[in-house]
OpenMM code with the backbone's topology and positions (N, CA, C; nanometers):
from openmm import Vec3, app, unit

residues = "UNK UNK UNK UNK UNK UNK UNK UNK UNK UNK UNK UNK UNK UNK UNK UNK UNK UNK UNK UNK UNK UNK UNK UNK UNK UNK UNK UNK UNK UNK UNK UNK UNK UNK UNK UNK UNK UNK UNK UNK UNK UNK UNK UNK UNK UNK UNK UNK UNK UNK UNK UNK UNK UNK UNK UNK UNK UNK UNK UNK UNK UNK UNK UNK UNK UNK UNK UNK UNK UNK UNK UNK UNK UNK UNK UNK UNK UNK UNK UNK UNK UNK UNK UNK UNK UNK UNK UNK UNK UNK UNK UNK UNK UNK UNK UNK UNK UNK UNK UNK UNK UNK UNK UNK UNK UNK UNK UNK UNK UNK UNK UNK UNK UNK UNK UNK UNK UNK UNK UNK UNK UNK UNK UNK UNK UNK UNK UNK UNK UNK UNK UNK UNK UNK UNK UNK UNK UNK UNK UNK UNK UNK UNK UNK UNK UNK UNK UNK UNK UNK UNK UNK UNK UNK UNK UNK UNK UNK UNK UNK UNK UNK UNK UNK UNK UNK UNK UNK UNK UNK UNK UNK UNK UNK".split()
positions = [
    Vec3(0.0832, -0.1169, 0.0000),
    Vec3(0.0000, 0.0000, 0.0000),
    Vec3(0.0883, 0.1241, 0.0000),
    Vec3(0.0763, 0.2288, -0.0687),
    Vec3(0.1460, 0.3655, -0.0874),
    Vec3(0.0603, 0.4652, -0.0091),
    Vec3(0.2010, 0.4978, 0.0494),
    Vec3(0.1255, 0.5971, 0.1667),
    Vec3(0.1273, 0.7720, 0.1081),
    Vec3(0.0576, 0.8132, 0.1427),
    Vec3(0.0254, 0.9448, 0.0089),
    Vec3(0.1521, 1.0529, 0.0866),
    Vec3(0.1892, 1.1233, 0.0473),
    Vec3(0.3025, 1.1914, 0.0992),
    Vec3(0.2959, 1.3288, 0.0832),
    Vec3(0.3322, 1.4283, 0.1676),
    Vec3(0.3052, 1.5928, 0.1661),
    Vec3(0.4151, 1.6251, 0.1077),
    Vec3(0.5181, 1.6102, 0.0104),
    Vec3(0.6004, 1.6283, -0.0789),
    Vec3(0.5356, 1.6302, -0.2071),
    Vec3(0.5256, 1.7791, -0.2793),
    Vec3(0.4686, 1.8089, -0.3822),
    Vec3(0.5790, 1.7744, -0.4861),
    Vec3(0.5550, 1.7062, -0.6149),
    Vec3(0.6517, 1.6835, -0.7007),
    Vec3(0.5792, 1.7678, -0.8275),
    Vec3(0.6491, 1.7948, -0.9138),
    Vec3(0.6223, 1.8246, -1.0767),
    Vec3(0.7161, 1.7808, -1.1327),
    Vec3(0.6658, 1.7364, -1.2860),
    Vec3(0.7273, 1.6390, -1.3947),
    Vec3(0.7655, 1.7829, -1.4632),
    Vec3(0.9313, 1.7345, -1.4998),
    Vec3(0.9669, 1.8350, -1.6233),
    Vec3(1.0504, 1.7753, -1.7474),
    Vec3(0.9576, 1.8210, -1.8215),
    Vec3(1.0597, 1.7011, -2.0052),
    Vec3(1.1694, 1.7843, -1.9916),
    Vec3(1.2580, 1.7508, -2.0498),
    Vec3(1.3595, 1.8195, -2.0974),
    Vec3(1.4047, 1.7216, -2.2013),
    Vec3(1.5020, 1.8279, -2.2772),
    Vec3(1.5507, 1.7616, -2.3815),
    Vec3(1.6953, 1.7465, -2.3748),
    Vec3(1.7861, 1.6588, -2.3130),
    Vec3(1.9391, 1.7144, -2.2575),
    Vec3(1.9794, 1.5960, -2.3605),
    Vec3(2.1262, 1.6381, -2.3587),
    Vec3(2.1843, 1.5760, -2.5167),
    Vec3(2.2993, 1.4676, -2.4094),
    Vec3(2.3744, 1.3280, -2.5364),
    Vec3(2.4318, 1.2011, -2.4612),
    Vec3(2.5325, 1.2608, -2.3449),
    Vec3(2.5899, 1.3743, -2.4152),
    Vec3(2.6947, 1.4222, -2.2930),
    Vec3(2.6280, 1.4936, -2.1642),
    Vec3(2.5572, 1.5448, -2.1604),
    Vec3(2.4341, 1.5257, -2.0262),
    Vec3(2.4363, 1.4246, -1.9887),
    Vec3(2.3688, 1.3424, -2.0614),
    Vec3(2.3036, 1.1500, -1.9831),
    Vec3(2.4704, 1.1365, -1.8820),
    Vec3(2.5294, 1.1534, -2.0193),
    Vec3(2.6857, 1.0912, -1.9650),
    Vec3(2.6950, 1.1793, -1.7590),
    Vec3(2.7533, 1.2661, -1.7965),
    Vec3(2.7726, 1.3883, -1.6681),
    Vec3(2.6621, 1.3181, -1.5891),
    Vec3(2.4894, 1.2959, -1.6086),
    Vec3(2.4639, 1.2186, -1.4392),
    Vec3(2.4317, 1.0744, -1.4134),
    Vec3(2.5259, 1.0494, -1.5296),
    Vec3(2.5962, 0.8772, -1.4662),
    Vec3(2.7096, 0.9545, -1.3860),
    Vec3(2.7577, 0.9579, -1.4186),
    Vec3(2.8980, 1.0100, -1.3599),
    Vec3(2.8620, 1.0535, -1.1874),
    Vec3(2.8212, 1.1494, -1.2322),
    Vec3(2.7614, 1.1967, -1.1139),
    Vec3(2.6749, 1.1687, -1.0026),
    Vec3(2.6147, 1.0903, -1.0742),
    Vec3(2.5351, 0.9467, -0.9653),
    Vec3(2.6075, 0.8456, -0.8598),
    Vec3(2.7373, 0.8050, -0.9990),
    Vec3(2.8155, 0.7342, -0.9497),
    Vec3(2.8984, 0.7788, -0.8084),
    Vec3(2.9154, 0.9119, -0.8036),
    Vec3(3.0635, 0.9450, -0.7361),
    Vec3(2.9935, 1.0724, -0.6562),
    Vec3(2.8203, 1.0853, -0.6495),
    Vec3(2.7636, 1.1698, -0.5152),
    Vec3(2.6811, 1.0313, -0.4112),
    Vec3(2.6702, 1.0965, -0.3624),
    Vec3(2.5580, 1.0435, -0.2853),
    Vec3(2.4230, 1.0367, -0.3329),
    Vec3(2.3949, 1.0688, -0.4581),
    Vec3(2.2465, 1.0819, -0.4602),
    Vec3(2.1845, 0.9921, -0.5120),
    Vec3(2.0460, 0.9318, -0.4970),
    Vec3(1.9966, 0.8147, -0.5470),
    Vec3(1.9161, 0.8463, -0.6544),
    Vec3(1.8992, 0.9377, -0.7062),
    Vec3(1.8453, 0.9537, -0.8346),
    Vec3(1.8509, 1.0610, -0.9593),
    Vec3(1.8570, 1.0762, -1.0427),
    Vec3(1.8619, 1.1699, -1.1654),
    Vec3(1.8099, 1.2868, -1.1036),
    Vec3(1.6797, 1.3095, -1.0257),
    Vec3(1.6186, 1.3831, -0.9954),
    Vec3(1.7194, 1.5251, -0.8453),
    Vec3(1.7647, 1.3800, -0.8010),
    Vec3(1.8447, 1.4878, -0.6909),
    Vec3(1.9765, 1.4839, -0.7083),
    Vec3(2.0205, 1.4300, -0.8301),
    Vec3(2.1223, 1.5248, -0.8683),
    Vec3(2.1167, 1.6738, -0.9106),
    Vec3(1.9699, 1.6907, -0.9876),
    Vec3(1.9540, 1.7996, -1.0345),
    Vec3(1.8956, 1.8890, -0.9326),
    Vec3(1.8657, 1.8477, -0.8314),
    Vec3(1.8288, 1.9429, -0.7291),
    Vec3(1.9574, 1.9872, -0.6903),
    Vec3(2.0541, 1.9160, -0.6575),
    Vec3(2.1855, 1.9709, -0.5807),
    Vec3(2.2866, 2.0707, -0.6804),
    Vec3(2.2326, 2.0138, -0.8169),
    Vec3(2.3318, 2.0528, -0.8947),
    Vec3(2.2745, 2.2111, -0.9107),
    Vec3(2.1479, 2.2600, -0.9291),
    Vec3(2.0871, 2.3331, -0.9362),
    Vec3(2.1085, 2.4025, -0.8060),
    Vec3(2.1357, 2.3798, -0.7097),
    Vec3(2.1329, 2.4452, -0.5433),
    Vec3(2.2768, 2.5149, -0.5480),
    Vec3(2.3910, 2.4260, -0.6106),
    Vec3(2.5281, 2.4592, -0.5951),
    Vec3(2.5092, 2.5619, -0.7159),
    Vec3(2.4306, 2.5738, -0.8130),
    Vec3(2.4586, 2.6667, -0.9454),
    Vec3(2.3836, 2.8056, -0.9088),
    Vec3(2.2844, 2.7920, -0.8205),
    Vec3(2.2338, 2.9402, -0.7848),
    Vec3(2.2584, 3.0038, -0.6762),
    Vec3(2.3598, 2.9421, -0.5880),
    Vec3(2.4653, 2.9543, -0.5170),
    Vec3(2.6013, 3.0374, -0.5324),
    Vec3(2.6296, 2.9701, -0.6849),
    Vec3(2.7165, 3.0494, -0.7458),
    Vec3(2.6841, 3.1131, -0.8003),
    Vec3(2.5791, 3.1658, -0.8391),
    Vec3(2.5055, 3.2531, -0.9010),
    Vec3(2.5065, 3.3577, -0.8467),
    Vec3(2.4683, 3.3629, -0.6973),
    Vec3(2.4088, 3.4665, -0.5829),
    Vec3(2.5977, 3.5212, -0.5768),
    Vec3(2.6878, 3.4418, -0.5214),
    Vec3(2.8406, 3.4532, -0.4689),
    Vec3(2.8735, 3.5661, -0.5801),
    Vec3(2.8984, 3.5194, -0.7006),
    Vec3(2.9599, 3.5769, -0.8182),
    Vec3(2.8337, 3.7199, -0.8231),
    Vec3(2.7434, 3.8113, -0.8208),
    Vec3(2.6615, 3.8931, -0.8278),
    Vec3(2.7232, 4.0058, -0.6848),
    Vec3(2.7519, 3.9209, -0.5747),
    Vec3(2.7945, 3.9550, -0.4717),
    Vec3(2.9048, 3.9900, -0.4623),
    Vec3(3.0047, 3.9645, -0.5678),
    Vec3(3.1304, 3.9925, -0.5662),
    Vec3(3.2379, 3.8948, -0.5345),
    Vec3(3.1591, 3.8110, -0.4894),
    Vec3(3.2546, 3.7037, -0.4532),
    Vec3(3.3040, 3.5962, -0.5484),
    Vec3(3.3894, 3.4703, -0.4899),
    Vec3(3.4840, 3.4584, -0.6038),
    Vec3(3.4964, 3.2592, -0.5696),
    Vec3(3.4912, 3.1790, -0.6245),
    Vec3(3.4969, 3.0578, -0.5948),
    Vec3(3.6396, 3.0484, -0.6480),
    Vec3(3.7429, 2.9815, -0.5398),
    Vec3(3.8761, 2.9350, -0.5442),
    Vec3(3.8544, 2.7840, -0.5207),
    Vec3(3.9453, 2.7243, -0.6669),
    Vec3(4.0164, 2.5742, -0.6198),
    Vec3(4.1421, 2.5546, -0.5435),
    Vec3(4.2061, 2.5779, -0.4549),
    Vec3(4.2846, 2.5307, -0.3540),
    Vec3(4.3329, 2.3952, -0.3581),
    Vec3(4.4609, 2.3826, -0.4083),
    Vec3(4.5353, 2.2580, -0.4251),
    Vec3(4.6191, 2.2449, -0.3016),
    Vec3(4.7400, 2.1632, -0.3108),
    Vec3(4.8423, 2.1534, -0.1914),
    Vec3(4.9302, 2.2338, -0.2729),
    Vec3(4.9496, 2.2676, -0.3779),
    Vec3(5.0375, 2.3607, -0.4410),
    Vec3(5.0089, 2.4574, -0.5337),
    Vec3(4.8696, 2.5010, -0.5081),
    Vec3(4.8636, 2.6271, -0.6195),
    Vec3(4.6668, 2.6638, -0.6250),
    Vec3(4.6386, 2.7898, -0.6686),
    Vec3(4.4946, 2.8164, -0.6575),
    Vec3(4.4374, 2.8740, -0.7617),
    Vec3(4.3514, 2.8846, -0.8132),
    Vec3(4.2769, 2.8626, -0.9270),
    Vec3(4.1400, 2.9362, -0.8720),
    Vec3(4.1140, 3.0264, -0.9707),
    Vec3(3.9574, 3.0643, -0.9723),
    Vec3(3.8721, 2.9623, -1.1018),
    Vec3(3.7525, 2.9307, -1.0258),
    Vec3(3.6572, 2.8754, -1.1104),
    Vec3(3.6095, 3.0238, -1.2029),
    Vec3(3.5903, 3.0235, -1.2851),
    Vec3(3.4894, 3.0980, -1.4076),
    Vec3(3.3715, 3.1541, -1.3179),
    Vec3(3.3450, 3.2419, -1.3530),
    Vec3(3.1743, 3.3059, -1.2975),
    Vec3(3.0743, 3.1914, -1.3832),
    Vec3(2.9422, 3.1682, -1.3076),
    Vec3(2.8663, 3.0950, -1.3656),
    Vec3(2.8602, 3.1341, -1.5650),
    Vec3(2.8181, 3.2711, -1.5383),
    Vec3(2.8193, 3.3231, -1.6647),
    Vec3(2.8822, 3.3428, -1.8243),
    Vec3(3.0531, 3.3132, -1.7733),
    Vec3(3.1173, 3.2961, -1.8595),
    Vec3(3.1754, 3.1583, -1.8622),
    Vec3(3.0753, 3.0876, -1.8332),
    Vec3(3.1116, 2.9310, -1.8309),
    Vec3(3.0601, 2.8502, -1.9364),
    Vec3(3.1112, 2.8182, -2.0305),
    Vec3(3.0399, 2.7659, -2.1171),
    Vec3(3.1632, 2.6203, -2.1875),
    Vec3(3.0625, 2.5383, -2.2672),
    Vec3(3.1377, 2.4006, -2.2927),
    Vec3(3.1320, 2.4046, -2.4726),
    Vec3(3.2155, 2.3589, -2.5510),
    Vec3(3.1588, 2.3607, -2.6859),
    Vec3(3.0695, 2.2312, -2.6961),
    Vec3(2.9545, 2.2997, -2.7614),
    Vec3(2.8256, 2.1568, -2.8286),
    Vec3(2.8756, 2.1198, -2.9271),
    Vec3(3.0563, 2.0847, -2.9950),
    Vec3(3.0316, 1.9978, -3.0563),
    Vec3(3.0147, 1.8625, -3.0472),
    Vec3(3.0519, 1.7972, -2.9178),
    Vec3(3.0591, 1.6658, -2.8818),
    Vec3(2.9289, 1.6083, -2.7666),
    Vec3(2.8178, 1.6930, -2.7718),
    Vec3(2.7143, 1.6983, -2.6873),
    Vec3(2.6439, 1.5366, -2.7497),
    Vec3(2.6063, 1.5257, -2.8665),
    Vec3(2.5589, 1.3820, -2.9454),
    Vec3(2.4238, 1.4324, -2.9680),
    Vec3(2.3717, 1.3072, -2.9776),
    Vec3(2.2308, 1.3694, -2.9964),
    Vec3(2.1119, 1.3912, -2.8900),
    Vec3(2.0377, 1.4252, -2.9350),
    Vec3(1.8972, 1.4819, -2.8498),
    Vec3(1.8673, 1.4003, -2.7475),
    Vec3(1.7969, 1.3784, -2.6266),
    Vec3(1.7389, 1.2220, -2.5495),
    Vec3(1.6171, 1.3592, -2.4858),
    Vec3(1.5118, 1.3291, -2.5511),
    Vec3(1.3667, 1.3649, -2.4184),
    Vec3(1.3506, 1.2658, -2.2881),
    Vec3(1.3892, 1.3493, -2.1601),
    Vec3(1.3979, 1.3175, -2.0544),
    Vec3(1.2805, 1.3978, -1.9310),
    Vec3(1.1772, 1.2962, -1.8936),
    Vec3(1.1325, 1.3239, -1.8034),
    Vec3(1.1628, 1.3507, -1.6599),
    Vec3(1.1612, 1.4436, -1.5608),
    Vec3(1.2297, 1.3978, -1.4511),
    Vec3(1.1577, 1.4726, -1.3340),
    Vec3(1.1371, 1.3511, -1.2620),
    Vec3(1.0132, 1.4389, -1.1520),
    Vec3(1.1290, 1.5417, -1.0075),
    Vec3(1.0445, 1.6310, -1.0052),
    Vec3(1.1501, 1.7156, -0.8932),
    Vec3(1.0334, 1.7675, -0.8044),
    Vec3(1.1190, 1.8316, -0.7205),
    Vec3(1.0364, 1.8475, -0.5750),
    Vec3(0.9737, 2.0052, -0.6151),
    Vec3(0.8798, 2.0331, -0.5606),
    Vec3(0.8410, 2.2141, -0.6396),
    Vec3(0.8669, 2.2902, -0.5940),
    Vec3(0.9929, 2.3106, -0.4779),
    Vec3(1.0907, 2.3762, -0.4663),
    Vec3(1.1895, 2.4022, -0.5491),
    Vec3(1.2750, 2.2566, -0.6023),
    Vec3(1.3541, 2.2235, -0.7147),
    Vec3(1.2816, 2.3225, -0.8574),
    Vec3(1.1556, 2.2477, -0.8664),
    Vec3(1.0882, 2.3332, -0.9731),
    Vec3(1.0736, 2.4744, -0.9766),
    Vec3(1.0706, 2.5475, -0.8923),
    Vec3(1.0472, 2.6853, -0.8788),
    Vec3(1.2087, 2.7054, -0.8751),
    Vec3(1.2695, 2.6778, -0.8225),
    Vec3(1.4213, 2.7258, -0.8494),
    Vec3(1.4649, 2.7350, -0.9388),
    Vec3(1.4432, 2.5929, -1.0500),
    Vec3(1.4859, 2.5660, -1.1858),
    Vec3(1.4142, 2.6877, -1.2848),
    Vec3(1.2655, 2.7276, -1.2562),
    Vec3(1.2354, 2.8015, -1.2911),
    Vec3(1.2510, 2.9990, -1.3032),
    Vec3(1.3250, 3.0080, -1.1647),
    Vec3(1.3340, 3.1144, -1.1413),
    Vec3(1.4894, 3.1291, -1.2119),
    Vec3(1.5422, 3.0663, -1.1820),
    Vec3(1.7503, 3.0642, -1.2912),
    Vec3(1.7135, 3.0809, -1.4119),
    Vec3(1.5973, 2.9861, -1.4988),
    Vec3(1.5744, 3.0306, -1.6132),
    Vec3(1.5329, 3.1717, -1.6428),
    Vec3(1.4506, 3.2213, -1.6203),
    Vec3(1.3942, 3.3522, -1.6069),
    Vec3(1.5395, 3.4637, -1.6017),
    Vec3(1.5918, 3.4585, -1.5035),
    Vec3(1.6822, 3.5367, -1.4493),
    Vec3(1.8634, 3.5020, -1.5512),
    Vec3(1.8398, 3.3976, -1.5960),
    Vec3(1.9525, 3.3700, -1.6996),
    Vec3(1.8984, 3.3741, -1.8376),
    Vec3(1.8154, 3.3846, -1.8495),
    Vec3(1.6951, 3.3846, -2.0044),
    Vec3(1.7664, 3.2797, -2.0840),
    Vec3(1.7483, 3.1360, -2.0286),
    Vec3(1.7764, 3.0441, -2.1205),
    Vec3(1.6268, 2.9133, -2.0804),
    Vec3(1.6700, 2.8394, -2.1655),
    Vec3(1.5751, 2.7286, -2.1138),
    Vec3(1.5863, 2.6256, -2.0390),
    Vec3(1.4831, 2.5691, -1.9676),
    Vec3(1.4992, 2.4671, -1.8751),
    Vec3(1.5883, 2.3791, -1.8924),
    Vec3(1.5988, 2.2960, -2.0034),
    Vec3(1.7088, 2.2060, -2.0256),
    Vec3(1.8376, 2.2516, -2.0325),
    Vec3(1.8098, 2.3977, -2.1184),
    Vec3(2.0245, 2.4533, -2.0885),
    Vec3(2.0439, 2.4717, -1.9948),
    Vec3(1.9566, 2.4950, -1.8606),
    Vec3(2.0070, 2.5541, -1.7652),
    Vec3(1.9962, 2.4348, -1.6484),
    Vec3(1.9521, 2.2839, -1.7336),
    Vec3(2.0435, 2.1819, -1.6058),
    Vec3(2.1463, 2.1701, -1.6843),
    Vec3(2.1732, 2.1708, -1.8187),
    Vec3(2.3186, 2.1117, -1.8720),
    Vec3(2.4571, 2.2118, -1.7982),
    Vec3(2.3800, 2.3614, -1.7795),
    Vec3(2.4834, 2.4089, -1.7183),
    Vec3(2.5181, 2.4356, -1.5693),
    Vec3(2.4347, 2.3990, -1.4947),
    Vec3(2.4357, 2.3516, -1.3851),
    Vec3(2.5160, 2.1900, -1.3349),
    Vec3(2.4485, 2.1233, -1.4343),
    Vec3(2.4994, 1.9547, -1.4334),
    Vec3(2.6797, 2.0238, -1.4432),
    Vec3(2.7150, 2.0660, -1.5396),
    Vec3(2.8776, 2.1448, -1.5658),
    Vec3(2.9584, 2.1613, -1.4709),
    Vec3(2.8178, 2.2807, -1.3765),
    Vec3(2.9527, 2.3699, -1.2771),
    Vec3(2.8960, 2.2605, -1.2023),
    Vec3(2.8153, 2.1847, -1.1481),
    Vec3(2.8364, 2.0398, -1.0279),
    Vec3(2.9374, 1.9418, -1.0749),
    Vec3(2.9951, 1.9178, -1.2256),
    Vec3(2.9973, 1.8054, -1.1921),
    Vec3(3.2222, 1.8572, -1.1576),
    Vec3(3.2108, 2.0003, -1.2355),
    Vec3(3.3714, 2.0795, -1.2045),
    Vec3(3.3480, 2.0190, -1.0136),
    Vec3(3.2808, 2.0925, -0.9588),
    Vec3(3.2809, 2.0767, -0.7901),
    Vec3(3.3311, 1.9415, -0.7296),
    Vec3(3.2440, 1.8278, -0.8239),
    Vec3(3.3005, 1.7237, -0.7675),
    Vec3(3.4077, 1.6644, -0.8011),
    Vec3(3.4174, 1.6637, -0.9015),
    Vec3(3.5855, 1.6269, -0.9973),
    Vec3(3.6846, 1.7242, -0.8828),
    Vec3(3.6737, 1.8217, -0.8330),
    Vec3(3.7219, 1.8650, -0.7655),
    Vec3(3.7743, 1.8180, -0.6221),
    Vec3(3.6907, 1.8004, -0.5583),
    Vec3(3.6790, 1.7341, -0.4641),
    Vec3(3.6980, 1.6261, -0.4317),
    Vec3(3.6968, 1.5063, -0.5314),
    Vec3(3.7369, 1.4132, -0.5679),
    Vec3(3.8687, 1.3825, -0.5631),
    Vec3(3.9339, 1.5247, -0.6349),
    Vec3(4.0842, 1.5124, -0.6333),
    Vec3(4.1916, 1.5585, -0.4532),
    Vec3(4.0719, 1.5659, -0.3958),
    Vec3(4.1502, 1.6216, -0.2705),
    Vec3(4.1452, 1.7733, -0.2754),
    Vec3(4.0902, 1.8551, -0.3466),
    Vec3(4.1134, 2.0035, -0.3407),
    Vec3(3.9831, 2.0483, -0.2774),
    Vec3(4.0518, 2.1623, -0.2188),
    Vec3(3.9349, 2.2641, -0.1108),
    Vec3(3.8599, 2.3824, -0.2387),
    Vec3(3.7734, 2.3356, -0.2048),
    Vec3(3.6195, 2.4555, -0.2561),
    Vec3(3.6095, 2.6004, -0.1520),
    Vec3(3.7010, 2.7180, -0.2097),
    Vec3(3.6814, 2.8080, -0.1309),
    Vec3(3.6097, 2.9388, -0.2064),
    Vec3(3.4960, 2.9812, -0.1186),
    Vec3(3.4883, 3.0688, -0.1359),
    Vec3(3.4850, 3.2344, -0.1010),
    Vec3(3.5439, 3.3325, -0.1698),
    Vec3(3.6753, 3.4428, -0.1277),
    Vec3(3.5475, 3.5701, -0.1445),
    Vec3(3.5283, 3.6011, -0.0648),
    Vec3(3.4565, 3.7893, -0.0504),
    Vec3(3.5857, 3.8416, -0.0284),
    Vec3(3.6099, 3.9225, -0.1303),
    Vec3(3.7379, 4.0297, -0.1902),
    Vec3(3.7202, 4.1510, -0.1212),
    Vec3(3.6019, 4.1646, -0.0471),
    Vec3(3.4943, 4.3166, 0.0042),
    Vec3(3.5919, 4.2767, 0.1577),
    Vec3(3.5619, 4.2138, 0.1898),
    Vec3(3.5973, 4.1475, 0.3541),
    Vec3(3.7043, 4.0704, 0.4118),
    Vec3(3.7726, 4.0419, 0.2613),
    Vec3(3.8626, 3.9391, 0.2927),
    Vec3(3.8659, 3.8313, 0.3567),
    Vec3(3.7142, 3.7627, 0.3584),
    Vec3(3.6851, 3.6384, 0.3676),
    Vec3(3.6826, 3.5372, 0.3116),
    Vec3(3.6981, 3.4035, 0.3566),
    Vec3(3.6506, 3.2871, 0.3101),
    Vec3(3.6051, 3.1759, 0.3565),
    Vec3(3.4779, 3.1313, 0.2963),
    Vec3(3.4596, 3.0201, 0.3582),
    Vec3(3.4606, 2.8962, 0.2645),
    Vec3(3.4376, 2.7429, 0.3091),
    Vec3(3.4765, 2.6818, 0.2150),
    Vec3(3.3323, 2.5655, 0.2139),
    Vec3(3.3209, 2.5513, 0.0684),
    Vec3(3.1998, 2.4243, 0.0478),
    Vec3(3.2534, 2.3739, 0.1175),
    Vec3(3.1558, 2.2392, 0.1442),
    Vec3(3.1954, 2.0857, 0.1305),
    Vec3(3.0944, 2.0097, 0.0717),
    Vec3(3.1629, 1.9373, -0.0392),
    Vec3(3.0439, 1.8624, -0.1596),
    Vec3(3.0557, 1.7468, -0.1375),
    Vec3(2.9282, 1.6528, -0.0611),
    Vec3(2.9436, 1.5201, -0.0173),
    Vec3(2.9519, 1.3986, -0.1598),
    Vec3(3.0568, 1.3282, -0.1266),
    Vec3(3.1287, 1.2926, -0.2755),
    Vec3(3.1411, 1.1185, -0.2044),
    Vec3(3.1206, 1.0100, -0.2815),
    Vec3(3.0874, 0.8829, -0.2614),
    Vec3(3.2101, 0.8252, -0.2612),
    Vec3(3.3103, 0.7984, -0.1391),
    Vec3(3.4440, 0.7589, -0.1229),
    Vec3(3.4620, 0.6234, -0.1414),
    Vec3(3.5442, 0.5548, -0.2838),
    Vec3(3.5272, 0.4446, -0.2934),
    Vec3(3.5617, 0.3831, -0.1583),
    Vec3(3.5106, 0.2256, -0.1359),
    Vec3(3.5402, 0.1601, -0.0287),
    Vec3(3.6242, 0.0444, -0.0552),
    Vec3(3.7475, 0.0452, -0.0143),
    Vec3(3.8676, -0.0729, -0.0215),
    Vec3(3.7557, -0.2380, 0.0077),
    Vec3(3.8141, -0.2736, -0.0856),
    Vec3(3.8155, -0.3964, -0.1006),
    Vec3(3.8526, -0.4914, 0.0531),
    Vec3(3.7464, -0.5948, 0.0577),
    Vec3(3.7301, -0.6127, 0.2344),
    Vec3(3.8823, -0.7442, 0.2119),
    Vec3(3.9521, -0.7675, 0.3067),
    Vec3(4.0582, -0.8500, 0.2804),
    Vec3(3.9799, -1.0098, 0.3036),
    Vec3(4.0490, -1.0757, 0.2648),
    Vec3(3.9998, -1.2326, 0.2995),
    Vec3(4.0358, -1.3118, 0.3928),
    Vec3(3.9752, -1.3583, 0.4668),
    Vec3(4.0779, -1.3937, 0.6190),
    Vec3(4.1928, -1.5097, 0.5654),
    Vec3(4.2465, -1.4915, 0.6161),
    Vec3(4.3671, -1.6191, 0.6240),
    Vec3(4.3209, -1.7696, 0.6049),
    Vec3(4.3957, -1.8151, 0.5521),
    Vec3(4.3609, -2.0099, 0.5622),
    Vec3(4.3814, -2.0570, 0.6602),
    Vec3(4.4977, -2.0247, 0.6830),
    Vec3(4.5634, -2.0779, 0.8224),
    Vec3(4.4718, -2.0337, 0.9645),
    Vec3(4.4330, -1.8840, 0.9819),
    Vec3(4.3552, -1.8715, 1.0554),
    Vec3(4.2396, -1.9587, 1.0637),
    Vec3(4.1733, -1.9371, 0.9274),
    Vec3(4.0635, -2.0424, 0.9254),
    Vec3(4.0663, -2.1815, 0.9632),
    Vec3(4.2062, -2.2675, 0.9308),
    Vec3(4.2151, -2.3446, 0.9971),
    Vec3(4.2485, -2.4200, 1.1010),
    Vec3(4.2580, -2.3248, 1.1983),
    Vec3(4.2599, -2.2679, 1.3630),
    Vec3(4.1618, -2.2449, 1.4082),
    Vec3(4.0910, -2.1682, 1.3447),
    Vec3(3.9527, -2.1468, 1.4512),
    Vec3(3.9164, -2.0325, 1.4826),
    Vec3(4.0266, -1.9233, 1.4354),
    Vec3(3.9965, -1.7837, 1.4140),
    Vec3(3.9409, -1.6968, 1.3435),
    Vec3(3.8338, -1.7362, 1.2708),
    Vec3(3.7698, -1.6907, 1.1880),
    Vec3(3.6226, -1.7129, 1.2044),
] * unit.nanometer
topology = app.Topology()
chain = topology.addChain("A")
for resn in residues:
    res = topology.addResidue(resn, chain)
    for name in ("N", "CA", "C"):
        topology.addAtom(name, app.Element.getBySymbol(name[0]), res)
């Protein structure tokens, strides 16, 4: 029996191309999230995030053990579509928070729903490739000389469990 739930969802088509599909395999794989759907919520949360930072003046730094790097403003971030592939119509149910967010970036970036997860899916999936590699997500107010730093919960492979011994096993220690 399905228990009816006070979580409002709305369905949104989009039309995102193979190198999309690709980016939230990827991204499935190596977040925490259990579905297409909340990747694009997070990815969308971290993109109007940077949205708000960069408007504000502020500045997203990659932080290595030897050297620092500014990420691009959301705005001048862009990928070439020649290797995007072809078309895939994709349904994907989101929460109508998610939806009103997705909706309000469009509006305010004047692009369409689908460009504006492909470029969101982008600057999430830079964050985690990031993070991935061991580097700190900082971000720098130039006004204040502050910083504080993300943290993007990222799916840490798990070592391989060892096999007990024979010999133990054939002792009794196991």
């Amino acid at each position: 029996m399905r228990v009816k739930s006070d979580v409002r969802s709305v369905r949104r088509s989009l039309i995102l191309r193979e190198s999309t599909m690709r980016r939230l395999r990827f991204l499935r794989e190596h977040t925490e999230a259990d579905s297409d759907s909340e990747i694009v919520r997070k990815a969308l949360m971290y993109y109007e995030q940077l949205c708000d930072d960069s408007t504000s003046g502020r500045e997203l730094i990659v932080r290595g053990s030897d050297s620092e790097t500014a990420i691009p403003k959301t705005e001048d971030f862009d990928e070439p579509t020649s290797e995007e592939g072809a078309s895939i119509k994709r349904t994907l149910v989101l929460h109508e928070k998610s939806a009103a967010r997705l909706d309000a970036l469009c509006v305010i970036n004047a692009v369409s729903a689908s460009e504006l997860v492909r470029d969101s899916l982008i600057v999430y999936e830079k964050l985690v490739d990031n993070t991935l590699l061991g580097r700190k997500l900082i971000v720098r107010d130039h006004r204040n000389n502050d910083e504080t730093q993300y943290f993007i919960p990222v799916s840490r492979p798990i070592p391989p469990k060892r096999r007990p011994s024979t010999l133990l096993h054939t002792i009794g220690f196991t």
